[in-house]
N, C-alpha and C positions, 0 to 999 in steps of 0.2 A: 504494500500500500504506500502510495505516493506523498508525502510528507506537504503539509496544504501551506501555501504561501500566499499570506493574506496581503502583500503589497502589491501582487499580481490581480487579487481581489478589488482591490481598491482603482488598480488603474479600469481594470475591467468597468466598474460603476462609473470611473469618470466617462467612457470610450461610451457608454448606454446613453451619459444625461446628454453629449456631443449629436450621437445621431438621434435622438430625440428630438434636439434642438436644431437640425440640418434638415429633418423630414417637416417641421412643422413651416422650418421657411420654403421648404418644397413643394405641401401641402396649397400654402398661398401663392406659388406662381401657379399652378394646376388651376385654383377656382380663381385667379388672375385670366387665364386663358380661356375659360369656358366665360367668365362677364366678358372680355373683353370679344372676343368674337363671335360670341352674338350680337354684338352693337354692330361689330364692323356686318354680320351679315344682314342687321336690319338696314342698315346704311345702304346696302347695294340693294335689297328690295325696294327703298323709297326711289331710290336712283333708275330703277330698271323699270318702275310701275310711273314715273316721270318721263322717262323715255318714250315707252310704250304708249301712253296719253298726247304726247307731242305725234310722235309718228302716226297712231290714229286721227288726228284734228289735220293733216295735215294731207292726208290719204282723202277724207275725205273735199277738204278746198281742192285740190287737185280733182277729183272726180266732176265734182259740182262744177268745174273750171273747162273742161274740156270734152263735152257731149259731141262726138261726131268725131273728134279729133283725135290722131293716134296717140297710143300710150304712154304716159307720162311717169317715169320714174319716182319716185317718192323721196324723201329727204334721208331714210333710211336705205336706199339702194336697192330696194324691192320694185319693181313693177310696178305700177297703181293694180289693184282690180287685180293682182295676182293671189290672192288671200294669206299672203305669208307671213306669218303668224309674228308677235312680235320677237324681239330678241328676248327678252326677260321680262320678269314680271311675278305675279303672284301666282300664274297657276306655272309656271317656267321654271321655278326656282326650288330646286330640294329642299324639304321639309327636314330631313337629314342628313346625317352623310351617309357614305357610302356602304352596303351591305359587307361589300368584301372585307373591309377594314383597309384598305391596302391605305398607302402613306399616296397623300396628293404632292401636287409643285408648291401649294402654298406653304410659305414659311410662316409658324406662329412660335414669334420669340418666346411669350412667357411660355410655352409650356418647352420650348426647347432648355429655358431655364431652369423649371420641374425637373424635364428629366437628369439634366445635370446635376442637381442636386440633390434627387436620389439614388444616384449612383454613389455620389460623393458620403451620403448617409451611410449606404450599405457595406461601402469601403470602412467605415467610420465604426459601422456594426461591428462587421467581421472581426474587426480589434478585438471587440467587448467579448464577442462569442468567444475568440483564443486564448484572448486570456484568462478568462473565466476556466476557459477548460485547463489553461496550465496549473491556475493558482490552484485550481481543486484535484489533478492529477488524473482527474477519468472525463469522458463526453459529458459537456455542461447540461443536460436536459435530468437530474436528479431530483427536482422540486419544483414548486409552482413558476416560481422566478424563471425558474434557468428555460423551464417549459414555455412559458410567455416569451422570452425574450429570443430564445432560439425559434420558436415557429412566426416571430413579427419578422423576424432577421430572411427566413426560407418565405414569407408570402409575398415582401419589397423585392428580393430574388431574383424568384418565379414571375414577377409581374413585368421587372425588365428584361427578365428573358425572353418572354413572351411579344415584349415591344419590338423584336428585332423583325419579327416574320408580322405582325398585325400593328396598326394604328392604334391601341388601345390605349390611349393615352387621356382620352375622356375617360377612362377610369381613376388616373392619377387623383385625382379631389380623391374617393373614396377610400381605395386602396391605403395608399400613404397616409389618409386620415385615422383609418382602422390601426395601423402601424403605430402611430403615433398614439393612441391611445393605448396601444397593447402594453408597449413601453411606458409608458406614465402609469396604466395601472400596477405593473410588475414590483418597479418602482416604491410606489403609493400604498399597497395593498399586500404584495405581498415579500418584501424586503424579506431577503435570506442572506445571512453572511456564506462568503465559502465556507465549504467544509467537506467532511466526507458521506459518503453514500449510507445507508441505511442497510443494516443485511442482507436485507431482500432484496435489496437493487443490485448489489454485486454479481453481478452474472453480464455474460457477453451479448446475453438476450436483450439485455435494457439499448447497446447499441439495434440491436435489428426492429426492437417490437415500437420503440420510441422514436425510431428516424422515420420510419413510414407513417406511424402516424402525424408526425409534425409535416411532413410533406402530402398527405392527404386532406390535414387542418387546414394547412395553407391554400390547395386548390380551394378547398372549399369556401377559404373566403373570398377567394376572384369569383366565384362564380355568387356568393352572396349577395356585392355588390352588383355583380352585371344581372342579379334577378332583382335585385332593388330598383334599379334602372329600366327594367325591360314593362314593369309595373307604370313609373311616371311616362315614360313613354307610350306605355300602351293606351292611357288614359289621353295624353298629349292630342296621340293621332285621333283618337276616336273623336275629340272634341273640336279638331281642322273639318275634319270630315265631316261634320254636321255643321259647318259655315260658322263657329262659335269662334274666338279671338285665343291668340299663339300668345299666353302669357309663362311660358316659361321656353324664351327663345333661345339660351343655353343651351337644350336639347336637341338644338339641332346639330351639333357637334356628334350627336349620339345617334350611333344605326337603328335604325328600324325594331321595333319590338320583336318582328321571326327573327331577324340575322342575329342579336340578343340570346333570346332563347337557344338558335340552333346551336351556336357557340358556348352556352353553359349547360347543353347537355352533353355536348362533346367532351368538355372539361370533367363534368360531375361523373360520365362513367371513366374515365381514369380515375379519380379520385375516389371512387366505390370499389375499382380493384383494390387500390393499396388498403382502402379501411377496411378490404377483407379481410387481407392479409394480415391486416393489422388484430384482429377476432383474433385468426386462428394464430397466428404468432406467442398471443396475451393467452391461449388455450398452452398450447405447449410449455410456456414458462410458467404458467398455474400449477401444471403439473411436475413440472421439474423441482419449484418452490414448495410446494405446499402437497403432494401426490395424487390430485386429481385437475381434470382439466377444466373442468366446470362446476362452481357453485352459488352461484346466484348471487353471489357480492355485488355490492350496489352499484360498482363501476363496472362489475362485468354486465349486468343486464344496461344500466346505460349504454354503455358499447355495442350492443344489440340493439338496442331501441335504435341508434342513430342509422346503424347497416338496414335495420328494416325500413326506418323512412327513407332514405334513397332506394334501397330496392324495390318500394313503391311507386317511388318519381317515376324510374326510369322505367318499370313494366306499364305505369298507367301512360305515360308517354310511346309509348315506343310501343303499345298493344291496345291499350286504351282508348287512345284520340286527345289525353288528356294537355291539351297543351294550351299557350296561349298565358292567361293569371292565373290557371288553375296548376298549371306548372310551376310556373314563378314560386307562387305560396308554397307550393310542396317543395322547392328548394329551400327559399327562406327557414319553412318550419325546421328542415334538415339540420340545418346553419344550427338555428338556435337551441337545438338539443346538443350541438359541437358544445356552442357556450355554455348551459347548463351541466352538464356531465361535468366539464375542466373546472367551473366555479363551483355551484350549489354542492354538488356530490361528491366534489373533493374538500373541501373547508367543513358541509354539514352533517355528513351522514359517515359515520361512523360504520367501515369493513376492512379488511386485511390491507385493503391499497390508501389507506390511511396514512398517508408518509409525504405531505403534502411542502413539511420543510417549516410550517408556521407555529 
């Protein structure tokens, strides 16, 4: 056993309060960029539905002007009497962006700022995770702290990992928000000095059974946020659609409520394989620990409850028809049995996995 070196400890805390404070200034160029370009694309709607009213008034003096007389180009470069629709306009202009997600030509500095700054965060992270893991001599996920703080560290990641192949960068507000709270409540809430491991954790299982679940947490919360999203959005379009007024024009930065959905059902079942694995993993070290593989401990049937609501989602989905907010909710509710089980069940409820650190 590795001899705990609490000045490793303490840099580690400073390297936490660093990218705390990196993500939250992060945090504000992200919802910088989602106000700021929606102004700028109101700006080109007033501009394009101005256009279009000159080029209309102007199609029609030209007509009125020349009865009998051959055809008179219009100020816009269209033909008179050719019916060519305007350049832009209100019904012209995406309501969104793009399904694909792919990255457009347009440059939006603040969020190129976002991303810089949570790279610069997670670089900032990485610190706090090594050394945590030097000062304490084994992998830092041993208690609620180290658990919070290594799965905010794997979902900021995973979320730039993901930037590389997709535009998801309307998620940065969320994401890095959630991050930024993970950290402040670890922090706040559940403050753990280094130390060592608890009996029961020493085992090489705690590396297998505890990486996949912090890498399955973490999907899960990209995809909570992009079901929280797919929710305002889905309300957004519905209320364009019935000729009602675009009062939350931020969204439009934001795909379509299908491409939404399609995209966090692709994420949720990868992340429903690893929380399988993650069952049967916590099965085999139950047994190894304690001689049996199953007994109804309060964080083992949590652990079940969570695998059964996504193996819900995804058959009522994928067999059902169930899609659309009726999906959404059944992710979300997913999400929030993740939270419940890591809080309520570890802090209140009293079973063998009682080793919380607090």
């Amino acid at each position: 056993m590795f001899p705990i070196n609490e000045t490793m400890g303490q840099y580690s805390e400073l390297f936490m309060l660093l990218a705390a404070a990196t993500y939250t200034v992060a945090f504000v160029a992200f919802a910088w960029d989602l106000a700021k370009s929606s102004k700028t694309l109101q700006a080109v709607d007033l501009k394009a539905a101005q256009a279009a009213a000159v080029a209309a008034g102007t199609k029609v003096a030209v007509a009125a002007g020349s009865v009998g007389s051959p055809t008179t180009a219009s100020a816009t470069g269209a033909p008179a009497g050719s019916g060519a629709a305007p350049a832009s306009g209100v019904a012209g202009v995406d309501t969104t962006a793009g399904g694909d997600m792919r990255y457009s030509s347009v440059r939006r500095a603040p969020a190129r700022v976002g991303v810089a700054l949570a790279i610069l965060g997670v670089l900032i992270h990485a610190a706090g995770v090594v050394t945590r893991a030097i000062g304490a001599g084994r992998v830092p996920w041993g208690n609620m702290y180290e658990f919070l703080t290594t799965g905010a560290f794997v979902a900021a990641a995973v979320f730039l990992l993901a930037l590389i192949r997709r535009d998801l960068r309307f998620l940065g507000t969320f994401v890095i928000g959630l991050v930024t709270i993970m950290l402040v409540a670890a922090a706040v809430a559940y403050p753990t000095p280094v130390g060592h491991l608890v009996p029961a954790l020493q085992s090489y299982w705690l590396v297998i059974h505890v990486s996949i679940a912090v890498l399955s947490s973490a999907l899960f919360t990209l995809t909570f946020a992009m079901s929280a999203l797919q929710l305002v959005q889905s309300h957004r379009q519905k209320t364009l659609a019935s000729g009602g007024a675009d009062k939350l024009g931020f969204m439009r930065l934001v795909p379509n409520a299908l491409s939404l959905e399609n995209l966090s059902y692709r994420i949720n079942a990868v992340a429903f394989v690893g929380w399988t694995f993650t069952l049967m993993f916590g099965a085999i070290w139950a047994e190894k620990a304690w001689g049996r593989f199953w007994g109804w401990d309060t964080k083992e049937v949590w652990t079940f409850v969570i695998w059964v609501v996504y193996a819900g989602y995804l058959h009522a989905r994928a067999t059902r028809g169930w899609t659309g907010t009726r999906a959404a909710w059944l992710s979300i509710v997913g999400y929030l049995c993740v939270v419940f089980n890591f809080t309520i069940v570890n802090q209140f409820f009293n079973g063998l996995h009682s080793y919380s650190g607090l």
